[in-house]
C-alpha positions in Angstrom: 77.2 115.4 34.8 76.8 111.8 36.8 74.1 111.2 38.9 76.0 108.2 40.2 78.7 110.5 41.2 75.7 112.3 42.9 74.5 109.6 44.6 77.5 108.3 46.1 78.0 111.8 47.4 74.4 111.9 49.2 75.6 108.2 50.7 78.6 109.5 52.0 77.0 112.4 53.5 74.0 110.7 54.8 76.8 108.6 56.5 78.5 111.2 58.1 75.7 112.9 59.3 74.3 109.2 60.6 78.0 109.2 62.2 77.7 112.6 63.8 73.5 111.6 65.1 72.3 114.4 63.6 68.7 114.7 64.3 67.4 115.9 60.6 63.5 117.1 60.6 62.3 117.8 56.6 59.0 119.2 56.3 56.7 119.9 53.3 59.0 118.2 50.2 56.1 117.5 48.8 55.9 121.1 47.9 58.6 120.6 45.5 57.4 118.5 42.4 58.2 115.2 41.0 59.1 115.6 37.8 59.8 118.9 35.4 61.9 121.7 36.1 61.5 124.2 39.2 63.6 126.2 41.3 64.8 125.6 45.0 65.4 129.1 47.0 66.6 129.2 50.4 68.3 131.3 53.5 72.4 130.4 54.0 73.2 130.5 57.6 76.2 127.4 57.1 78.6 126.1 54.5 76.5 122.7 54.4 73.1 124.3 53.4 73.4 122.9 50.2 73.2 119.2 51.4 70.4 120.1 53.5 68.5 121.6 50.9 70.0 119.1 48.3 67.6 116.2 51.0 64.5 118.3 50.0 65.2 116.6 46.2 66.0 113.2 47.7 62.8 113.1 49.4 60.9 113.6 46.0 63.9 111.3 44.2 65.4 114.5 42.3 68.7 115.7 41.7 69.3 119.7 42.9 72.0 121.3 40.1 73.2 124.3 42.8 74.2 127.8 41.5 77.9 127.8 43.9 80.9 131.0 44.2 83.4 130.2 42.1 85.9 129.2 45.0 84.1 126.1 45.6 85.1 124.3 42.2 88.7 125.6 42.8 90.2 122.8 44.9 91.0 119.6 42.8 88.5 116.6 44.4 85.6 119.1 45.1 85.8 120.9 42.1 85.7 117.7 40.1 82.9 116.1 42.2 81.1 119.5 42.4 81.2 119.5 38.1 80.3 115.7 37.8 77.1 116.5 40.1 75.8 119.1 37.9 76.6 122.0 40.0 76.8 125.7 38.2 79.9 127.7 39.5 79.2 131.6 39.9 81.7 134.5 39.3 80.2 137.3 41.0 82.0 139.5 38.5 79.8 137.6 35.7 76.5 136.2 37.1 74.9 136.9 34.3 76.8 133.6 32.6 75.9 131.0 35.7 72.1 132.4 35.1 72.3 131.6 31.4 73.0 128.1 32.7 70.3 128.1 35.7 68.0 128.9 33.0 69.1 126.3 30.6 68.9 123.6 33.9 65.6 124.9 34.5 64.2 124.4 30.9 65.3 121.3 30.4 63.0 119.9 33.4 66.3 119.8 36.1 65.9 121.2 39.5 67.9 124.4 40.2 68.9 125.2 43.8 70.0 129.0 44.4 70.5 131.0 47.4 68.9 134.4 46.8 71.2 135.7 49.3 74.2 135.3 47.4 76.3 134.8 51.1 75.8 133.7 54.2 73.9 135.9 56.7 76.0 136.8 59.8 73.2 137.9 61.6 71.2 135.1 60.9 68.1 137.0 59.7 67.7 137.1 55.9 69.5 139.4 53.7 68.6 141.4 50.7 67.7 139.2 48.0 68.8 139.0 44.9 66.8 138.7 41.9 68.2 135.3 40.2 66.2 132.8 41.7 63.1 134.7 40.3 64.1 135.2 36.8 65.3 131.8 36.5 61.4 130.4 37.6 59.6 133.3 35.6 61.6 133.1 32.5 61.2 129.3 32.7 57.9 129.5 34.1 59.0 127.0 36.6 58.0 126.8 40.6 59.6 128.8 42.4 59.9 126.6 45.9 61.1 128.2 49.4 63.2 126.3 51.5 64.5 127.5 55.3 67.2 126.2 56.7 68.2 126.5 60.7 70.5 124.8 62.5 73.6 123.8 60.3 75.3 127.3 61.4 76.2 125.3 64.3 78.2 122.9 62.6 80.0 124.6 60.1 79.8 129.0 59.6 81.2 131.8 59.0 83.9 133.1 61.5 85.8 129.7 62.0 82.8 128.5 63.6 82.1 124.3 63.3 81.5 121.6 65.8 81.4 117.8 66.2 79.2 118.0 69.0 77.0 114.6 68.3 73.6 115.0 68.0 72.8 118.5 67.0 69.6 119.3 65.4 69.1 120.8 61.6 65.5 121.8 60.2 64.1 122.5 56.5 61.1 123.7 56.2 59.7 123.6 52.7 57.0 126.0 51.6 54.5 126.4 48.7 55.9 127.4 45.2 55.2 130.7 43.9 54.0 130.4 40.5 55.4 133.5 38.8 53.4 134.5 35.2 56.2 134.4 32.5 55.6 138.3 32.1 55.9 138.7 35.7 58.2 141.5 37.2 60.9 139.1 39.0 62.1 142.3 41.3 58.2 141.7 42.3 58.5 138.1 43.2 61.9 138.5 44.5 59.8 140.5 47.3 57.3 137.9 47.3 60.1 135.2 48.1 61.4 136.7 50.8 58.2 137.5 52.4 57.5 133.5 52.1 61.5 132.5 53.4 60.9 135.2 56.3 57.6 133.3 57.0 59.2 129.9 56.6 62.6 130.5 58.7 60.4 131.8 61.2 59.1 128.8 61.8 61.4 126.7 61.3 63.3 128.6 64.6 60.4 128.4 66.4 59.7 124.5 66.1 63.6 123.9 66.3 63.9 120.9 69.1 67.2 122.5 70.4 68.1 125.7 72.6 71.5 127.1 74.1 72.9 125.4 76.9 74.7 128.8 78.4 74.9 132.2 77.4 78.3 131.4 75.5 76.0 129.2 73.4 73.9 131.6 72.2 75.9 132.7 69.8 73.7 131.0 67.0 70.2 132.7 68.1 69.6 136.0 66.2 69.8 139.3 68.0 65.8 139.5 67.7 65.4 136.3 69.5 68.1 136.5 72.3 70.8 135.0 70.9 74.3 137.2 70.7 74.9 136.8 66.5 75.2 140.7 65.0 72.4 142.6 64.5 71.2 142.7 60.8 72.8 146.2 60.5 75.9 145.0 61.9 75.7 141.3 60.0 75.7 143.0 56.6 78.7 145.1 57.3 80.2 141.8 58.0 78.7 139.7 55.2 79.8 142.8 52.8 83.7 142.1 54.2 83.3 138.8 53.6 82.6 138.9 50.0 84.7 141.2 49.2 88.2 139.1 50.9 86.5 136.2 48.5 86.6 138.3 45.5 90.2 139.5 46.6 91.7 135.6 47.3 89.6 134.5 44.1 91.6 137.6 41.9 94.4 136.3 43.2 93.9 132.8 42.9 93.2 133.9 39.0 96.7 135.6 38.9 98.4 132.7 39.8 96.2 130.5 37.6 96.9 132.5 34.5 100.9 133.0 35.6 101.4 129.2 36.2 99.8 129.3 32.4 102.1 131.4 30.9 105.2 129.2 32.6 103.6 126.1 30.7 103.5 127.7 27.5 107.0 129.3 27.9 108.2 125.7 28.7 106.8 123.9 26.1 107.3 126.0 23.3 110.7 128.0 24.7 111.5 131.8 25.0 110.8 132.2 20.9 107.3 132.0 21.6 107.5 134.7 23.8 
């Protein structure tokens, strides 16, 4: 892994969000420490969240390794630049292996950002949680730090949705670590977590400077709070389709991985090999 890689990366997006006049309000990174190992966990509403979250580090000059699907690393020039930053790629069929990593992150004093929610919400609200983030900080006995994001949905989400409208709005609110015992249950502060996020993302739509212009607009306000986005019920039958066509184009980007494989090896070594 690079850091200058990483750096160069947080230029160039600090640039384009400069370009786009996004108005960026971080609140409470002090929450996360300065130095030694701890654990970032936050809501996914948007495909940027993770260089909104990743700003949290920057404000207290650290590095966030994220836990990412698998698909992310499969394009050439992201994969590469995701890999030289650190990042930990996630098969859902093996999670177990990207946790072994998170963990090793973790222990060696690196800052681990994971979304507990393993997808973005379509309804906005938080998910069910899953119980990574929490291992990871109690079997490193690292902070666990809550981070909510609102506002990115509008630029880039689920459903083909993204804009370059100029000057949208994006908040992070950072909250206070849990501090898990190393014999602690992490199903138990899993719940924990969530209760702080839930907390933390309601404020963070409550203090957001920005509010629908029309009722087509309000398509990125949650059911509970006017807006038209699926209800939760309804958002997880959608956020359970979505994983699932990821899983089916990631099998089959595997199939076509391992046949172009096998045409290498046939053409190298010839139809005797065979």
């Amino acid at each position: 892994m690079t850091d200058r890689t990483y750096s160069l990366v947080i230029r160039a997006a600090l640039g384009v969000f400069a370009g786009l006049g996004l108005r960026i309000d971080v609140r409470g990174a002090e929450h996360l420490p300065s130095t030694g190992g701890a654990v970032l966990a936050s809501n996914h509403v948007g495909f940027l969240d993770f260089l909104f979250v990743g700003l949290v580090g920057r404000e207290q000059g650290r590095f966030v390794r994220f836990l990412a699907k698998q698909g992310v690393f499969t394009p050439p020039v992201v994969g590469h630049a995701m890999r030289a930053m650190g990042h930990v790629a996630v098969d859902r069929a093996h999670g177990e292996v990207a946790l072994r990593h998170a963990v090793a992150r973790a222990g060696a004093g690196e800052v681990v950002g994971i979304f507990p929610e393993a997808t973005i919400s379509h309804s906005w609200e938080l998910r069910p949680f899953r119980p990574g983030a929490a291992a990871v900080a109690t079997w490193c006995t690292v902070p666990l730090v809550p981070v909510a994001v609102w506002g990115s949905q509008r630029l880039l989400t689920v459903g083909g949705r993204f804009s370059l409208r100029r000057g949208a709005a994006v908040t992070i609110v950072v909250g206070e670590p849990l501090t898990p015992a190393p014999d602690a249950d992490p199903y138990a502060v899993t719940e924990q977590l969530r209760d702080r996020l839930d907390t933390l993302l309601g404020e963070a739509i409550a203090t957001h400077p920005d509010q629908p212009r029309d009722d087509a607009d309000r398509w990125w306000l949650p059911a509970s709070r006017g807006g038209t986005a699926p209800d939760p019920e309804e958002g997880l039958r959608l956020d359970e389709e979505g994983m699932r066509r990821t899983d089916l184009a990631a099998e089959a980007r595997n199939r076509r991985s391992r046949k172009r494989s096998r045409v290498r090896r046939w053409s190298l070594t010839g139809p005797s090999a065979q």
